[in-house]
C-alpha positions, 0 to 999 in steps of 0.5 A: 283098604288101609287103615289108619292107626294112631298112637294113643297116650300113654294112659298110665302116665297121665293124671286123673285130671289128664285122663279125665279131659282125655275121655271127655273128649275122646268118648268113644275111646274104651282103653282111656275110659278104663285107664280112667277107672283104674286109676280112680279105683287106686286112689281110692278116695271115696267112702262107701255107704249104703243110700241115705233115708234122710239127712240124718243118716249122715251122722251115722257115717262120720267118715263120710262127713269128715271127708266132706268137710275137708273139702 
């Protein structure tokens, strides 16, 4: 029995964007979902923060809200 082998992108060079599209529709495909991770992990745009009680944690974290309201 012969198996098919197709080549695969190349994950390092596609954007988040790119990467994002890819694993959506190729689900099944670990490598790109790792590659995705990686590459969200390194940009790294997200504040950490421990789960709200109520809305008025938030100001608490004015890390957060100023990321938020930068859109």
């Amino acid at each position: 029995m012969e198996v098919c082998s197709l080549s695969q992108p190349n994950f390092q060079a596609m954007s988040i964007k790119e990467l994002h599209t890819y694993v959506l529709a190729h689900r099944e495909n670990i490598e790109a979902f790792h590659a995705y991770v990686d590459k969200l992990h390194a940009q790294a745009t997200w504040v950490e923060m421990p789960p709200l009680q109520s809305l008025d944690d938030l100001e608490n974290y004015p890390d957060f809200l100023n990321k938020l309201n930068k859109g």
